[in-house]
KEKE-3310 file (N, C-alpha, C; in steps of 0.2 Angstrom, whole numbers, plus 5000, padded with zeros to 4 digits):
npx = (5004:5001:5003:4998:5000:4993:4999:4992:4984:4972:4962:4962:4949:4944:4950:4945:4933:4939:4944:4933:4926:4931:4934:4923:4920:4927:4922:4909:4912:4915:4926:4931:4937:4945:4953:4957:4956:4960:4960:4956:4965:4969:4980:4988:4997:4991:4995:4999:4991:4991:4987:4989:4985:4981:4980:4977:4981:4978:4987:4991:4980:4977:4963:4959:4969:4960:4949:4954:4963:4958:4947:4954:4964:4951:4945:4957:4958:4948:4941:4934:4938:4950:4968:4979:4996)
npy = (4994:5011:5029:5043:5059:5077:5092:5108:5125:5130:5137:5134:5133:5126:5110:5099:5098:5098:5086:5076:5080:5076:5062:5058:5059:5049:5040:5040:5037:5023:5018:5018:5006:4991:4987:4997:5011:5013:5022:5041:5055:5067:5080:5095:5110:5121:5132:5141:5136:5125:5110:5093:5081:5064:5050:5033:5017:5004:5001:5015:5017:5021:5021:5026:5039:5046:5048:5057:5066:5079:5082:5086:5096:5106:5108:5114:5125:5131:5133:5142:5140:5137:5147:5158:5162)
npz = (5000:4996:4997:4991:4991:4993:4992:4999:5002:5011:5023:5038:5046:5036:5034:5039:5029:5017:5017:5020:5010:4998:5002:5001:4987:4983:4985:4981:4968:4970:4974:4987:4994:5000:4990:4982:4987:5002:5014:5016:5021:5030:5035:5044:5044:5054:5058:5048:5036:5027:5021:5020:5010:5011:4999:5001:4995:4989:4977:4964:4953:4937:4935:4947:4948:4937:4943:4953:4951:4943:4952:4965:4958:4955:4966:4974:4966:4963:4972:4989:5000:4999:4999:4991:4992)
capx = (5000:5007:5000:4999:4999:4994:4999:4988:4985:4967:4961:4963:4943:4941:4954:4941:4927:4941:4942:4927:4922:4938:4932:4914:4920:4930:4917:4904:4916:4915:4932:4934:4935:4950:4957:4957:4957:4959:4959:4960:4968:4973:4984:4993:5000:4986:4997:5000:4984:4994:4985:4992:4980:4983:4974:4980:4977:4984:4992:4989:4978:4973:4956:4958:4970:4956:4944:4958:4969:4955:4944:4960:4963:4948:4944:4961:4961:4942:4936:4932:4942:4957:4970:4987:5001)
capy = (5000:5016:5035:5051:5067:5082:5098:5115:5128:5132:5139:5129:5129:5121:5105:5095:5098:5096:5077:5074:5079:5070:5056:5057:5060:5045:5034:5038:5035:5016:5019:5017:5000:4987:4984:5000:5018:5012:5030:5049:5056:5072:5082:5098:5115:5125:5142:5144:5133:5121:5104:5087:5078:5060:5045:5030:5014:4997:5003:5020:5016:5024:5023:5032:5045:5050:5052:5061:5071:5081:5085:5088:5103:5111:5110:5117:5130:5137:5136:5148:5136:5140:5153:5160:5166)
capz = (5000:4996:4999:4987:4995:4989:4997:4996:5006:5014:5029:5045:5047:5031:5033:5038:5027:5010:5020:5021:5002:4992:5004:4996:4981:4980:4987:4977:4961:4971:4975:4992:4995:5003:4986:4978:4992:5009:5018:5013:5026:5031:5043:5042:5048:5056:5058:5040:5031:5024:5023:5016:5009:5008:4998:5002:4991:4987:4973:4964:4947:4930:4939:4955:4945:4932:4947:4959:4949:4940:4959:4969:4957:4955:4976:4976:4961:4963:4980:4992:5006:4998:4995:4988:4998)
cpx = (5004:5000:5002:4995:4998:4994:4997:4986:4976:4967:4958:4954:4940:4944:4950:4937:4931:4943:4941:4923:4927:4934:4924:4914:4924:4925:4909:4905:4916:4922:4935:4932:4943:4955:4959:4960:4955:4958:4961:4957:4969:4977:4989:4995:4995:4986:4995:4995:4987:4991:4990:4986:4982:4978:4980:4977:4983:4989:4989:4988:4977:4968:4957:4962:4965:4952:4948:4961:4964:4950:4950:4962:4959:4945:4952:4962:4954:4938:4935:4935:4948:4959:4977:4992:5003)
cpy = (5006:5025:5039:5054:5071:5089:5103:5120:5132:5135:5135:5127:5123:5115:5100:5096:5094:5086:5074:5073:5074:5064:5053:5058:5052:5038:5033:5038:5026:5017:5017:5010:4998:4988:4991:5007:5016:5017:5035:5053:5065:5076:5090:5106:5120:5135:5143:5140:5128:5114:5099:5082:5073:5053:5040:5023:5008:4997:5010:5020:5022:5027:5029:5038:5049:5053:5057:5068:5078:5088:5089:5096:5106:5113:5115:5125:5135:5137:5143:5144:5137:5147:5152:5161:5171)
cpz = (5000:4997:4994:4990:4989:4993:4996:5003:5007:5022:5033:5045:5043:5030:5034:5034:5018:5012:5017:5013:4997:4996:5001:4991:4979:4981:4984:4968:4964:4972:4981:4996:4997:4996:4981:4985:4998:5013:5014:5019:5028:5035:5039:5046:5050:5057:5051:5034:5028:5025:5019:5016:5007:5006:4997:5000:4990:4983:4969:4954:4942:4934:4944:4952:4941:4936:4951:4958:4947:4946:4962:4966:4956:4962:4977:4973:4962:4969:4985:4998:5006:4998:4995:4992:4993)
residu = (UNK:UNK:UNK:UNK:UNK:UNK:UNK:UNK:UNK:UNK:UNK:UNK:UNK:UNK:UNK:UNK:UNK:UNK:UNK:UNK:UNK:UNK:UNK:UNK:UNK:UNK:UNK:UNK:UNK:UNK:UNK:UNK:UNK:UNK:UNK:UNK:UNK:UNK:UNK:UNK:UNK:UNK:UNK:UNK:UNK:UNK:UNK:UNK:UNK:UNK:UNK:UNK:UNK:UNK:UNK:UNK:UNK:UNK:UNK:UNK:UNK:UNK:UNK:UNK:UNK:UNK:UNK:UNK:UNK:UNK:UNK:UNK:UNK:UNK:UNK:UNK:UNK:UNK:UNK:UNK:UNK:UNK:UNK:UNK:UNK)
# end
């Protein structure tokens, strides 16, 4: 099992809520299953907004990229939970 991170920078209130949605977004792509996305994780630096978003997966497929990579930037490029330094 291995893990892909992705680093971005939000506001502390909002680190749980980006979670909670990549994790409902991946589960309702069927996704989140034993053999495919076992956890997505996160943890990060609360002074400065910095989350690490990790989705952690038996292996890191075609499939789970087409759903991840796509999400992952537009929560990060157009939300309102985000910002630039």
């Amino acid at each position: 099992m291995g893990c892909v991170e992705s680093f971005s920078s939000f506001y502390a209130s909002a680190f749980k809520e980006v979670v909670d949605t990549t994790r409902a977004h991946v589960e309702k792509h069927g996704l989140l299953r034993d053999d495919a996305v076992k956890h997505v994780l996160g943890y990060g630096h609360v002074g400065d907004g910095n989350l690490h978003l990790n989705i952690c997966a038996a292996a890191y497929t075609p499939e789970i990229e087409a759903v991840l990579e796509p999400f992952v930037y537009e929560l990060t490029g157009t939300s309102l939970l985000s910002f630039d330094f």
